[in-house]
N, CA, C and O atoms as CSV, one atom per row, in Angstrom:
chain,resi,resn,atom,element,x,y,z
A,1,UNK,N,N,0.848,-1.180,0.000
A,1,UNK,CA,C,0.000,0.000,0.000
A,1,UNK,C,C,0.892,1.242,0.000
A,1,UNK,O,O,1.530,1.603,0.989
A,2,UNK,N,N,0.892,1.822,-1.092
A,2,UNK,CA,C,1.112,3.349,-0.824
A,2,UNK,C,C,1.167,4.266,0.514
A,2,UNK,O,O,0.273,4.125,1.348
A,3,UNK,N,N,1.850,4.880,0.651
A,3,UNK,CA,C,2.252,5.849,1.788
A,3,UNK,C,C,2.274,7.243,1.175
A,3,UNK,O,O,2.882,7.501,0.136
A,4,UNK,N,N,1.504,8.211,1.951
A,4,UNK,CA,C,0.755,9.325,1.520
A,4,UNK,C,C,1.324,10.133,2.617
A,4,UNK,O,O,1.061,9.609,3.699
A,5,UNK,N,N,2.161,11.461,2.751
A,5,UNK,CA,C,2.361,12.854,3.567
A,5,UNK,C,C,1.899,13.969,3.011
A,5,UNK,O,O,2.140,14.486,1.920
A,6,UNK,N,N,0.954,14.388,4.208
A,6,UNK,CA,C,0.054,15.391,3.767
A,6,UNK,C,C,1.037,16.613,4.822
A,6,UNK,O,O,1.369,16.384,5.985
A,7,UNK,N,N,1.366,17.948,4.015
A,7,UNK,CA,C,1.633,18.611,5.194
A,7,UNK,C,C,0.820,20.128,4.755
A,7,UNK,O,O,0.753,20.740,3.690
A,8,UNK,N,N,0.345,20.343,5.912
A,8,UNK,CA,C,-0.570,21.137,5.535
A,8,UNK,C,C,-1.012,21.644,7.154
A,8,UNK,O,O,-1.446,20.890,8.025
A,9,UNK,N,N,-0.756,23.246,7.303
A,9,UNK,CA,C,-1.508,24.106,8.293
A,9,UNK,C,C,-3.333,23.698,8.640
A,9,UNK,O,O,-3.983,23.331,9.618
A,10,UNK,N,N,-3.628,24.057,7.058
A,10,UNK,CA,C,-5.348,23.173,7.628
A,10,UNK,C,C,-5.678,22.238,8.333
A,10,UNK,O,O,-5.194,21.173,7.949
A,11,UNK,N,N,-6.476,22.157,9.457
A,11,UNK,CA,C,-6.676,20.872,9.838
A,11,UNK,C,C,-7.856,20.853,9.380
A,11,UNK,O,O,-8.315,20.907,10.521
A,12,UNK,N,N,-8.899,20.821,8.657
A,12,UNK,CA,C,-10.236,20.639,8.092
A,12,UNK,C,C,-9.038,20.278,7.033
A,12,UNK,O,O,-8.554,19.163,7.228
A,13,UNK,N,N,-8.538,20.936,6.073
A,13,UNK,CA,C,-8.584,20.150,4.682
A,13,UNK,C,C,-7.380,18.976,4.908
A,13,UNK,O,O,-6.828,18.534,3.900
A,14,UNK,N,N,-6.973,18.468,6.276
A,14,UNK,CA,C,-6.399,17.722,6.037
A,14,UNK,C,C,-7.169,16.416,6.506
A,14,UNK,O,O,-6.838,15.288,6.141
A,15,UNK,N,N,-8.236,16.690,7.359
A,15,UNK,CA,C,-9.009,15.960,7.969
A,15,UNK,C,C,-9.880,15.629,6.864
A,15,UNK,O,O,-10.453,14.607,7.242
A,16,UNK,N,N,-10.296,15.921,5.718
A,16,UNK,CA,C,-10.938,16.066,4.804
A,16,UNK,C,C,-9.818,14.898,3.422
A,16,UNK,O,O,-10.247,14.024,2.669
A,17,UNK,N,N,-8.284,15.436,3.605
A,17,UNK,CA,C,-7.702,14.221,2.243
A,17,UNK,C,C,-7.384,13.301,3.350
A,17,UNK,O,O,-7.229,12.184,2.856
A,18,UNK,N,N,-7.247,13.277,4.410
A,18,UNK,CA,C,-7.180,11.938,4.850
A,18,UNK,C,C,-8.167,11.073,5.177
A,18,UNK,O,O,-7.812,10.069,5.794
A,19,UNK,N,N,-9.065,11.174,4.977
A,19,UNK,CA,C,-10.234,10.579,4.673
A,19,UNK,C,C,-10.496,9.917,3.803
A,19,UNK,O,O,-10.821,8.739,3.953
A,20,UNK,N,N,-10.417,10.548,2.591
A,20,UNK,CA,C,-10.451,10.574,1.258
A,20,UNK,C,C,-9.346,9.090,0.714
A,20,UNK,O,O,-9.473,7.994,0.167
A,21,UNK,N,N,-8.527,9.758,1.162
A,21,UNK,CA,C,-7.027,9.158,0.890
A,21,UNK,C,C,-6.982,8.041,1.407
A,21,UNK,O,O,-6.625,7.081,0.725
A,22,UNK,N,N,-7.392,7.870,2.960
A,22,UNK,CA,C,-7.152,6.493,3.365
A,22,UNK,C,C,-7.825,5.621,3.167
A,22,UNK,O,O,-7.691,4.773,4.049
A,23,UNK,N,N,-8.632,5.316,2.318
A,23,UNK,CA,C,-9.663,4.406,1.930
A,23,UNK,C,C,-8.817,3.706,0.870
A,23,UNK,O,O,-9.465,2.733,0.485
A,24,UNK,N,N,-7.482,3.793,0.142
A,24,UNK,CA,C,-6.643,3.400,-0.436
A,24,UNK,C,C,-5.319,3.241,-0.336
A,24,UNK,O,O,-4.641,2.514,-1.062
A,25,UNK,N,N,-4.789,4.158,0.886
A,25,UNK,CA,C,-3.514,4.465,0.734
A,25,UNK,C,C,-2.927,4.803,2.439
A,25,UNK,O,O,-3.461,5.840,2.833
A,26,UNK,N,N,-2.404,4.462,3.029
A,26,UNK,CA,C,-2.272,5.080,4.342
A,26,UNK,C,C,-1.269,6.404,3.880
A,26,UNK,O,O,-0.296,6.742,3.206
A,27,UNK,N,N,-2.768,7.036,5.192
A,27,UNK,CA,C,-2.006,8.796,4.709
A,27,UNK,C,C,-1.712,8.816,6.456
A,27,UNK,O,O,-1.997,8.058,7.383
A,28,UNK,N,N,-0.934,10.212,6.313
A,28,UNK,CA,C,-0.021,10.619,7.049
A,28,UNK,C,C,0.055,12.225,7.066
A,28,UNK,O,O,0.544,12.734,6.057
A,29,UNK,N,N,-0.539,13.419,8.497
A,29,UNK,CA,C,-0.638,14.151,7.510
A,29,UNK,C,C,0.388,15.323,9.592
A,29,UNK,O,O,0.490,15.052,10.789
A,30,UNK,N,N,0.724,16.267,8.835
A,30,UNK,CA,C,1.843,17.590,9.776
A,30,UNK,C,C,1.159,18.658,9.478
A,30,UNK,O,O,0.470,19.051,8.536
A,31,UNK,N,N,1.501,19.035,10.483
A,31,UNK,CA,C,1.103,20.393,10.772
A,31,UNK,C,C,2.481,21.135,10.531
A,31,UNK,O,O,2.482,22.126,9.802
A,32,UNK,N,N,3.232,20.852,10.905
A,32,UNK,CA,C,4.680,21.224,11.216
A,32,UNK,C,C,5.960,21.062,10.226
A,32,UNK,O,O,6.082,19.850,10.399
A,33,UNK,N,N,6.724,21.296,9.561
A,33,UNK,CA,C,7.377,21.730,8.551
A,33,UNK,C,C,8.993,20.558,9.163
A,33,UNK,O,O,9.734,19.893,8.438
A,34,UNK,N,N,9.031,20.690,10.444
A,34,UNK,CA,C,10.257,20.232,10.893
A,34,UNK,C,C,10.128,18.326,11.140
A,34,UNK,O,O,10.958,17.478,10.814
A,35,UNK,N,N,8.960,18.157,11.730
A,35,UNK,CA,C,8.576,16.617,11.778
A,35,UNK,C,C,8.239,15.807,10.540
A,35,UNK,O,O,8.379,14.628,10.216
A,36,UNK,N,N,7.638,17.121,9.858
A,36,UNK,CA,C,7.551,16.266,8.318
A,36,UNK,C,C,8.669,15.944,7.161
A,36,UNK,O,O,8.610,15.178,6.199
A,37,UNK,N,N,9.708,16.817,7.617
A,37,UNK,CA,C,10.883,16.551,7.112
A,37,UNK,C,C,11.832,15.309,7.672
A,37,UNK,O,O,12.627,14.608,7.046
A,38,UNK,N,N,11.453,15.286,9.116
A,38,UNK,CA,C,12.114,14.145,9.816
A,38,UNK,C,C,11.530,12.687,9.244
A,38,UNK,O,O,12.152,11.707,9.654
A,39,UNK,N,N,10.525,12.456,8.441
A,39,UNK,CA,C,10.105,11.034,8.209
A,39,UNK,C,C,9.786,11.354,6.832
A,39,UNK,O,O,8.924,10.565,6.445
A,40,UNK,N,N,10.163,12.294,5.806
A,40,UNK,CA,C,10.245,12.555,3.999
A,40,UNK,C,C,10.638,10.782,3.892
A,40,UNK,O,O,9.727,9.981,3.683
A,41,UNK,N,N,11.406,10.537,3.983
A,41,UNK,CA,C,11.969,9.425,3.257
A,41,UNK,C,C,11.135,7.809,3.260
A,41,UNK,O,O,11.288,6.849,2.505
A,42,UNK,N,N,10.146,8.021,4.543
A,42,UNK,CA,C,9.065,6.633,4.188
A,42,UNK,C,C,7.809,6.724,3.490
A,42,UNK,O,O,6.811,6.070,3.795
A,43,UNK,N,N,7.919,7.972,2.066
A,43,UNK,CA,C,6.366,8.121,1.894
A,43,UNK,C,C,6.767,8.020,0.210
A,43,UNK,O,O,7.824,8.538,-0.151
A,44,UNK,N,N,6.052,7.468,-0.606
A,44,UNK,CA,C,5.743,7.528,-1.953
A,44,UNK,C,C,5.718,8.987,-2.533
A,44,UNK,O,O,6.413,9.401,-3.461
A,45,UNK,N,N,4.848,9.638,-1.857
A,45,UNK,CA,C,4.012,10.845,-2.351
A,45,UNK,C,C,3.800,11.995,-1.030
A,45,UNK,O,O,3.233,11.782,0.042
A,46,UNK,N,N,4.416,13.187,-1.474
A,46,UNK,CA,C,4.106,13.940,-0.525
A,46,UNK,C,C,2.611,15.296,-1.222
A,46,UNK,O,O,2.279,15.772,-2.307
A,47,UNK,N,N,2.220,15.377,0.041
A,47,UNK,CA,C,1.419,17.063,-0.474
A,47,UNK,C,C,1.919,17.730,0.314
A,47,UNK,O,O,1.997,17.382,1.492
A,48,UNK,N,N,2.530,19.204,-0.278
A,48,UNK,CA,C,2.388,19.746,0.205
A,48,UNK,C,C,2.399,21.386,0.020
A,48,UNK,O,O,3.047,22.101,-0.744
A,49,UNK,N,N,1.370,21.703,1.079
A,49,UNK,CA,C,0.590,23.092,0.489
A,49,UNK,C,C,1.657,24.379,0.981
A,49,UNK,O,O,2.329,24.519,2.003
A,50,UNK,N,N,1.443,25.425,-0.506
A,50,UNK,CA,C,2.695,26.670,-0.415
A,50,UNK,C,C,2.324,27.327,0.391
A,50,UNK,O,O,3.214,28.053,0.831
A,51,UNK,N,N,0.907,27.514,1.076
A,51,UNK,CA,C,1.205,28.948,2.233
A,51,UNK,C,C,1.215,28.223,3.704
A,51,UNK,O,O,0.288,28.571,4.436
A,52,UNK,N,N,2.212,27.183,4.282
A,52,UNK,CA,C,2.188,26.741,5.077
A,52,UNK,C,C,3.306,27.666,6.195
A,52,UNK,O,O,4.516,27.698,5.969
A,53,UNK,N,N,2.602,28.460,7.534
A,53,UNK,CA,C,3.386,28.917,8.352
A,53,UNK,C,C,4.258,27.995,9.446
A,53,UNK,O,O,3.912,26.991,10.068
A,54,UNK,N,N,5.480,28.705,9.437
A,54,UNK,CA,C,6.545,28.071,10.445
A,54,UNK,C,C,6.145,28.143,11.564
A,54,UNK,O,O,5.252,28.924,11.893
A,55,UNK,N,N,6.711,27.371,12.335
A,55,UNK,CA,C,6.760,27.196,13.565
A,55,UNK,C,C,7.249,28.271,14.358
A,55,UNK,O,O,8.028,28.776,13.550
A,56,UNK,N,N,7.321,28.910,15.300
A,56,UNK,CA,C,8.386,29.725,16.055
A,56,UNK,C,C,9.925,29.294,15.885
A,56,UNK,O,O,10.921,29.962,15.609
A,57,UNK,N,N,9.832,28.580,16.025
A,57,UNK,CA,C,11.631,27.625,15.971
A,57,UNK,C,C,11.968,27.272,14.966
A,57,UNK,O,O,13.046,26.686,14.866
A,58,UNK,N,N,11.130,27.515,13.818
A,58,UNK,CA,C,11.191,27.184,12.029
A,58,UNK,C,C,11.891,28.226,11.696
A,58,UNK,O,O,11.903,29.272,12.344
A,59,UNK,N,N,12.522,28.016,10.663
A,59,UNK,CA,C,13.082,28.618,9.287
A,59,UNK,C,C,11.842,29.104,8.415
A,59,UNK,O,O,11.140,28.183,7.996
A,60,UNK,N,N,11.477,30.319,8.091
A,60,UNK,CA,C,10.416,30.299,7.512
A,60,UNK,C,C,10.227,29.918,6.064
A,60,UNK,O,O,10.515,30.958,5.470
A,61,UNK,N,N,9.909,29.021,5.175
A,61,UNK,CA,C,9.963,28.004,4.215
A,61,UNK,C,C,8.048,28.029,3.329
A,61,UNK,O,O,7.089,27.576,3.953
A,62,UNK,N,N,7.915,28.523,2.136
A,62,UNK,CA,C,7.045,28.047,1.501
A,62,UNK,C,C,6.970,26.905,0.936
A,62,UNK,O,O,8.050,26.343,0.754
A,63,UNK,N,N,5.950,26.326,0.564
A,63,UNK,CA,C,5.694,24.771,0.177
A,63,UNK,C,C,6.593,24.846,-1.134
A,63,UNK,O,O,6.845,23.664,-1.370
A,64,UNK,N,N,7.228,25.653,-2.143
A,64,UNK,CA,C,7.435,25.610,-2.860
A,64,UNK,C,C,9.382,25.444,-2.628
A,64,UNK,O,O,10.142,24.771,-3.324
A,65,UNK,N,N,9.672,26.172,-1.617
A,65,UNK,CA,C,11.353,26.090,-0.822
A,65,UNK,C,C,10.863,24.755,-0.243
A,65,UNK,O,O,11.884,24.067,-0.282
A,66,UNK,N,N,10.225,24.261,0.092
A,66,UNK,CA,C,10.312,22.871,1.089
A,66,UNK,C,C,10.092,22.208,-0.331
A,66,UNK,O,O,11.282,21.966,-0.533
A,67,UNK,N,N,9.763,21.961,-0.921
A,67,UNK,CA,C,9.748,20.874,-2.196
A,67,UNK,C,C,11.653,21.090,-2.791
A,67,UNK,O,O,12.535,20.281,-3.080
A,68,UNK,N,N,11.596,22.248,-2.757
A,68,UNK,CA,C,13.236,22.508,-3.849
A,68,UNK,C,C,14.200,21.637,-2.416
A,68,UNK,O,O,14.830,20.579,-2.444
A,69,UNK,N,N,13.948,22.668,-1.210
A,69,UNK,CA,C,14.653,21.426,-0.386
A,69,UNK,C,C,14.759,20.201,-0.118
A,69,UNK,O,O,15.829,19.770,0.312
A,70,UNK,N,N,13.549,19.281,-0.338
A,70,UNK,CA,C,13.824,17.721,-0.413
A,70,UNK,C,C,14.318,17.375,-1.577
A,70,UNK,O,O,15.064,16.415,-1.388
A,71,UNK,N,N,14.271,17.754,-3.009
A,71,UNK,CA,C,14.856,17.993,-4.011
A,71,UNK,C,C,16.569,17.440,-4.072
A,71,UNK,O,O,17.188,16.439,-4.431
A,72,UNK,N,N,16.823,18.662,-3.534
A,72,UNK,CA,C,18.265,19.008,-3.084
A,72,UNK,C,C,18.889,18.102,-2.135
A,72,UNK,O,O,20.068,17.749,-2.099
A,73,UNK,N,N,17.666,17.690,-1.166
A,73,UNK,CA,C,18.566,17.268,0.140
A,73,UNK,C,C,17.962,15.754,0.111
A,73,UNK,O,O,18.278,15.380,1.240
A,74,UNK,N,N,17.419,14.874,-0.373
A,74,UNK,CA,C,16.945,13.266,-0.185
A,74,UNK,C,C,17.275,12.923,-1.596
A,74,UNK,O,O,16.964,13.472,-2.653
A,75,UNK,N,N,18.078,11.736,-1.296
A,75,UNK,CA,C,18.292,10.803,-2.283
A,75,UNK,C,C,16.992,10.136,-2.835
A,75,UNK,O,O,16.302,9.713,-1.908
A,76,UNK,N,N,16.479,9.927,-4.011
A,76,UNK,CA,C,15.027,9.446,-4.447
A,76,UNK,C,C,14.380,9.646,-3.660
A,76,UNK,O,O,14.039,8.817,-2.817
A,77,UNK,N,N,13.902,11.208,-3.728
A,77,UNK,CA,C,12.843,11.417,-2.857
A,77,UNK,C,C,11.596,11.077,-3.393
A,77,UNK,O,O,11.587,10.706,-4.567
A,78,UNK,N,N,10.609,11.123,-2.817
A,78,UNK,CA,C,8.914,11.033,-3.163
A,78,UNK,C,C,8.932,11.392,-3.981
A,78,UNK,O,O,9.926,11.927,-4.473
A,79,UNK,N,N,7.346,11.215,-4.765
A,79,UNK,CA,C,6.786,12.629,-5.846
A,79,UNK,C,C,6.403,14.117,-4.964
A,79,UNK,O,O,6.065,14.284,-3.792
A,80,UNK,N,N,6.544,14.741,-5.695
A,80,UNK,CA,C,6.376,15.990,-4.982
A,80,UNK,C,C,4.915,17.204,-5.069
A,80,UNK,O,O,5.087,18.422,-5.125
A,81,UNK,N,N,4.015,16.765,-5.065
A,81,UNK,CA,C,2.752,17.623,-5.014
A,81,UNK,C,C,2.615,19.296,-4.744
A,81,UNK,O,O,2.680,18.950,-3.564
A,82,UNK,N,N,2.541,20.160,-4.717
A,82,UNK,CA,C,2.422,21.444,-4.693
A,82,UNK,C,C,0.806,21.825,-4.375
A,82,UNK,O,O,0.075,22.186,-5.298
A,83,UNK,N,N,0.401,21.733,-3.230
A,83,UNK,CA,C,-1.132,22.174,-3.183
A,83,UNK,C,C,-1.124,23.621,-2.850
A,83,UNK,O,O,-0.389,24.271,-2.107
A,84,UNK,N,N,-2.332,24.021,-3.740
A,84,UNK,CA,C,-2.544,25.689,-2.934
A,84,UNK,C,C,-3.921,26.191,-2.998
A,84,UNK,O,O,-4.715,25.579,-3.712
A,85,UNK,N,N,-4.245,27.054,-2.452
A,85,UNK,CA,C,-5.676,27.300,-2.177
A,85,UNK,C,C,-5.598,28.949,-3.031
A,85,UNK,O,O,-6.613,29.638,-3.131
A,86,UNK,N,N,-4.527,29.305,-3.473
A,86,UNK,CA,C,-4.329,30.442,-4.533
A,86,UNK,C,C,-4.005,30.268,-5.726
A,86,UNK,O,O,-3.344,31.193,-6.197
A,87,UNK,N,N,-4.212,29.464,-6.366
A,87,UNK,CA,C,-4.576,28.696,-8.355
A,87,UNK,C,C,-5.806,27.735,-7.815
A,87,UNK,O,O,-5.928,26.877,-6.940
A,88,UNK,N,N,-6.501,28.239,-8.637
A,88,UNK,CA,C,-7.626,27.286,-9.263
A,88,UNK,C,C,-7.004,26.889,-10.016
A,88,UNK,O,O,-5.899,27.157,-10.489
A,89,UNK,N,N,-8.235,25.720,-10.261
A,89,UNK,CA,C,-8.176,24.706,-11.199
A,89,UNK,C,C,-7.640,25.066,-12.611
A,89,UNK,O,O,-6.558,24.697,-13.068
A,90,UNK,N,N,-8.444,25.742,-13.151
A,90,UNK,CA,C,-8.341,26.300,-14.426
A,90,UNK,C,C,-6.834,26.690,-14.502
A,90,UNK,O,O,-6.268,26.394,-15.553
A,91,UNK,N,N,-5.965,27.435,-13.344
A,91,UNK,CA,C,-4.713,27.884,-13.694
A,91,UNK,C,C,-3.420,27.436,-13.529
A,91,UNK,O,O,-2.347,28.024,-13.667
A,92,UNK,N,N,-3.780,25.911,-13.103
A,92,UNK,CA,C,-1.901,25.114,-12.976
A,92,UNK,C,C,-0.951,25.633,-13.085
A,92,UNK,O,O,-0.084,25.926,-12.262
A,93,UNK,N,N,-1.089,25.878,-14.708
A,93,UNK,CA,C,0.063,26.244,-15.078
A,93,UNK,C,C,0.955,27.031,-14.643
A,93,UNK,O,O,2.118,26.828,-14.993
A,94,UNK,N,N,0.592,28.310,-13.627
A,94,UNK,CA,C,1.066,28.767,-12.973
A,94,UNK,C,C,1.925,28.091,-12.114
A,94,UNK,O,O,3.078,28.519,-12.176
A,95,UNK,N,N,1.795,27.421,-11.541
A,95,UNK,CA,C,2.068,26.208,-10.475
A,95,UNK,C,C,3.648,25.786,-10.858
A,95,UNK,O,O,4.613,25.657,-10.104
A,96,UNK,N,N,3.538,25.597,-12.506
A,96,UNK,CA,C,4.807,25.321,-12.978
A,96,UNK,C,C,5.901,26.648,-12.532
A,96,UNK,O,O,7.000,26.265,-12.131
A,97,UNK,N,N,5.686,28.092,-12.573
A,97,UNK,CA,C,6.494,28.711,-12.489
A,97,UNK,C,C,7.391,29.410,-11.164
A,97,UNK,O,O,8.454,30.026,-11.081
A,98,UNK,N,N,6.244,28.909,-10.107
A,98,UNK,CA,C,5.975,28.898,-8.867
A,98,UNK,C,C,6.892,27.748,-8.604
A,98,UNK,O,O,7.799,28.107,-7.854
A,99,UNK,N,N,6.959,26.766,-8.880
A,99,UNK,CA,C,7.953,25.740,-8.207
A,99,UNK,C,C,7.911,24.981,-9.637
A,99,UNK,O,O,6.822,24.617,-10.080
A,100,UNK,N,N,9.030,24.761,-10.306
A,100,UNK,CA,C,9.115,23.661,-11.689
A,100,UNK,C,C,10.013,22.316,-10.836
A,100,UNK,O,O,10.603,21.411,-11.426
A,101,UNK,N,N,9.945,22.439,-9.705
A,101,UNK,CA,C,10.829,20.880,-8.943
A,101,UNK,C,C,9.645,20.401,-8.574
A,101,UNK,O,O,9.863,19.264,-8.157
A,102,UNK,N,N,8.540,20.637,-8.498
A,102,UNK,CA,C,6.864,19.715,-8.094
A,102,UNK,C,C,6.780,18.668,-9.101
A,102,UNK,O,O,7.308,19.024,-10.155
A,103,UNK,N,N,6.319,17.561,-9.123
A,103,UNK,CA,C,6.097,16.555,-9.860
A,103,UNK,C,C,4.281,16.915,-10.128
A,103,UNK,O,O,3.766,16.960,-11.245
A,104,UNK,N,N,3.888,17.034,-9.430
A,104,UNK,CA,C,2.686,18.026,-10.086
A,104,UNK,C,C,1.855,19.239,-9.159
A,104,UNK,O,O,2.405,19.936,-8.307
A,105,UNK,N,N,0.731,19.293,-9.456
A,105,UNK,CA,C,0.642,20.820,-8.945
A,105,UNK,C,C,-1.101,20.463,-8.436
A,105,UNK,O,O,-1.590,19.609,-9.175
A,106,UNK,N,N,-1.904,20.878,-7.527
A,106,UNK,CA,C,-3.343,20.269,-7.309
A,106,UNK,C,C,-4.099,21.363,-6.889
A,106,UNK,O,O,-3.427,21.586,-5.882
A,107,UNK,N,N,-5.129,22.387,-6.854
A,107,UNK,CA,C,-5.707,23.411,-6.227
A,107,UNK,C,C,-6.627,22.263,-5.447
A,107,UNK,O,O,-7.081,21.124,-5.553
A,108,UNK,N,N,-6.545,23.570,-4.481
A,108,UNK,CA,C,-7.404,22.812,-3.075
A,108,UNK,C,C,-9.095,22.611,-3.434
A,108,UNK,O,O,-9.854,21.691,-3.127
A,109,UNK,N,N,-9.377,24.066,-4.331
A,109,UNK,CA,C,-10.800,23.902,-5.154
A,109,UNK,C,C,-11.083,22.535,-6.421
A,109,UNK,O,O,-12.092,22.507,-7.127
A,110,UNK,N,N,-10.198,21.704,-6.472
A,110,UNK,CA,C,-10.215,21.331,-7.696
A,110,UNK,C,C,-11.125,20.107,-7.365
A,110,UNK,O,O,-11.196,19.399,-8.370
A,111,UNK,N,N,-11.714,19.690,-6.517
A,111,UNK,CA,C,-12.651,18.637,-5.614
A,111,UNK,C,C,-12.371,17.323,-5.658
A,111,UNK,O,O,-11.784,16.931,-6.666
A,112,UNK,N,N,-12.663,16.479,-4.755
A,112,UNK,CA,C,-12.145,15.305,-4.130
A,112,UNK,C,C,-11.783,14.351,-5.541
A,112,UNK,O,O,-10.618,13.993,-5.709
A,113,UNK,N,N,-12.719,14.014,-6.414
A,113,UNK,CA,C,-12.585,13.486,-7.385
A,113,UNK,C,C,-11.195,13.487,-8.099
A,113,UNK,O,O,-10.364,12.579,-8.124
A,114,UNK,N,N,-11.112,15.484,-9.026
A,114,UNK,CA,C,-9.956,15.689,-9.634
A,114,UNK,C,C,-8.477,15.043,-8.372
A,114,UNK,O,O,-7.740,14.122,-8.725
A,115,UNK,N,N,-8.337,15.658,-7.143
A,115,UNK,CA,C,-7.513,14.701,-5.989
A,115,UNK,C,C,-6.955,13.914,-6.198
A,115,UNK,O,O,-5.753,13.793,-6.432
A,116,UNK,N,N,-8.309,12.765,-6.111
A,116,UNK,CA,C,-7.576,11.271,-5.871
A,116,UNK,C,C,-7.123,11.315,-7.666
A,116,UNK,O,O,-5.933,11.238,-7.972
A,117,UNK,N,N,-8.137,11.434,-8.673
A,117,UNK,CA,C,-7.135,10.838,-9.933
A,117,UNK,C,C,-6.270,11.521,-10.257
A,117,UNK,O,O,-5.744,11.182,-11.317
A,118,UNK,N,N,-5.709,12.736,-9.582
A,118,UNK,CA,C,-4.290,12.925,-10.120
A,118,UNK,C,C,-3.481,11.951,-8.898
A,118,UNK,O,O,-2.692,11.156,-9.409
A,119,UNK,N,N,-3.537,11.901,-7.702
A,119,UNK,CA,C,-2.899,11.039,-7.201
A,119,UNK,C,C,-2.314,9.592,-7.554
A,119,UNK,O,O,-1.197,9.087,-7.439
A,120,UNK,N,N,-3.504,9.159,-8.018
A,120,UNK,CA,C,-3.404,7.780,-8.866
A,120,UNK,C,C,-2.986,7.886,-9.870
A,120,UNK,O,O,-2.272,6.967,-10.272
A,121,UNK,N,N,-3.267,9.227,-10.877
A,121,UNK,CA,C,-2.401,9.481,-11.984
A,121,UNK,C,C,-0.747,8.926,-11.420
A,121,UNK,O,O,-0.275,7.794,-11.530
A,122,UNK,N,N,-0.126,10.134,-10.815
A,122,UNK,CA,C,1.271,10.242,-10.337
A,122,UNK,C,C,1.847,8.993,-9.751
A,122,UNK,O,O,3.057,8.833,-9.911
A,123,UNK,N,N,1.118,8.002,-9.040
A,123,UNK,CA,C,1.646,6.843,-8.280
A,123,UNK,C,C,1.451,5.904,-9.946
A,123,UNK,O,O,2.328,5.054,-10.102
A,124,UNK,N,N,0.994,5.952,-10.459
A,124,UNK,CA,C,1.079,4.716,-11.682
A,124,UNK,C,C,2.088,5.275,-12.601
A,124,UNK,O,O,2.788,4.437,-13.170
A,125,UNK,N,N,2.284,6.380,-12.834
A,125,UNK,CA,C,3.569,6.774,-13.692
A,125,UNK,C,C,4.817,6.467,-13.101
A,125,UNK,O,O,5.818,6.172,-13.752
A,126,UNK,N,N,4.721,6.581,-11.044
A,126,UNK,CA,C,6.358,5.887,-10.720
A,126,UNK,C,C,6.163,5.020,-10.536
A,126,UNK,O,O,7.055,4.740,-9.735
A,127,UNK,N,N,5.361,3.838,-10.702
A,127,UNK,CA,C,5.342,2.870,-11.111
A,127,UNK,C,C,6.055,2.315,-12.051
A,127,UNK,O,O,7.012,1.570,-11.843
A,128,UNK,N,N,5.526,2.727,-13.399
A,128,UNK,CA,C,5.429,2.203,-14.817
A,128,UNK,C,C,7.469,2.660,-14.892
A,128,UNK,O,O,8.268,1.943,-15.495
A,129,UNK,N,N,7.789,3.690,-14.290
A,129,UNK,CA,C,9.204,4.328,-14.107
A,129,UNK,C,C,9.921,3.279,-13.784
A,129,UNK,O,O,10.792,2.858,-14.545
A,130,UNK,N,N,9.580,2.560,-12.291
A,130,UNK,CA,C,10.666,1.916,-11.329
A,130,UNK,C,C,10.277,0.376,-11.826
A,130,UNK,O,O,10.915,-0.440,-11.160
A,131,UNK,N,N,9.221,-0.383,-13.022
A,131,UNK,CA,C,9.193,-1.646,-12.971
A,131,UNK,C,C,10.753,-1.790,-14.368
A,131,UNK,O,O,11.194,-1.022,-15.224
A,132,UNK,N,N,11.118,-3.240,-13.887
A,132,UNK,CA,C,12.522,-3.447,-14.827
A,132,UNK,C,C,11.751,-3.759,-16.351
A,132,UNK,O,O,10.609,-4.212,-16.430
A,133,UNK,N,N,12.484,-3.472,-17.353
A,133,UNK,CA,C,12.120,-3.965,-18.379
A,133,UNK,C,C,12.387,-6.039,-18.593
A,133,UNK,O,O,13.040,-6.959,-18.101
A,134,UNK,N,N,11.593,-5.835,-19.415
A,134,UNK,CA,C,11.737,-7.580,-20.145
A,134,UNK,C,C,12.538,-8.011,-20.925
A,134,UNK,O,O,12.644,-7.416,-21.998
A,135,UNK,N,N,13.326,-9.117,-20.680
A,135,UNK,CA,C,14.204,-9.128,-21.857
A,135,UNK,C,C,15.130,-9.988,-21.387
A,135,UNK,O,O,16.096,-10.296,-22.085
């Protein structure tokens, strides 16, 4: 089963994809920027949303510096999600210019449905990536 990190200030919208999410996948979800970095390395797939505030004792870090930092700093890290509640649906593309180290990009409006199948999108492509060829 898939392993899912949600990090995200909301606790409604996280209480809301882990719900969602765990009906397939054990999710996993922070409030906190520093604990979620301490366990990056046991999850498939991370979310995580750009206007997330630091801690007092944090480095102050947007979701978009915390993606370039696991990037930089974990050997085969996860896929990397970019959620935000400032692009709609309609405007991704933005998303790309905002962080181009995200493996993809999700608005928080984009509803449970669009969610899970880009999720499942992204987990079957590192799939189809990490199986050996035949031969």
């Amino acid at each position: 089963m898939y392993k899912i990190g949600v990090l995200d200030d909301d606790e409604t919208w996280c209480l809301i994809i882990e719900r969602l999410l765990s009906k397939e996948f054990e999710v996993f979800t922070y409030r906190r920027v520093f604990s979620f970095l301490q366990e990056i390395n046991q999850y498939d797939l991370v979310i995580v949303d750009f206007s997330i505030p630091p801690a007092p004792y944090e480095k102050g870090m947007d979701g978009s510096e915390i993606i370039m930092h696991i990037k930089k700093t974990v050997p085969n890290p996860p896929l990397l999600v970019l959620v935000t509640g400032f692009l709609s649906a309609s405007n991704l593309e933005v998303g790309r210019e905002i962080c181009p180290e995200a493996d993809a990009f999700i608005a928080k409006d984009a509803g449970i449905d669009a969610i899970l199948k880009e999720i499942k999108r992204l987990l079957a492509s590192k799939e189809k990536e990490n199986k050996p060829l035949a031969g």
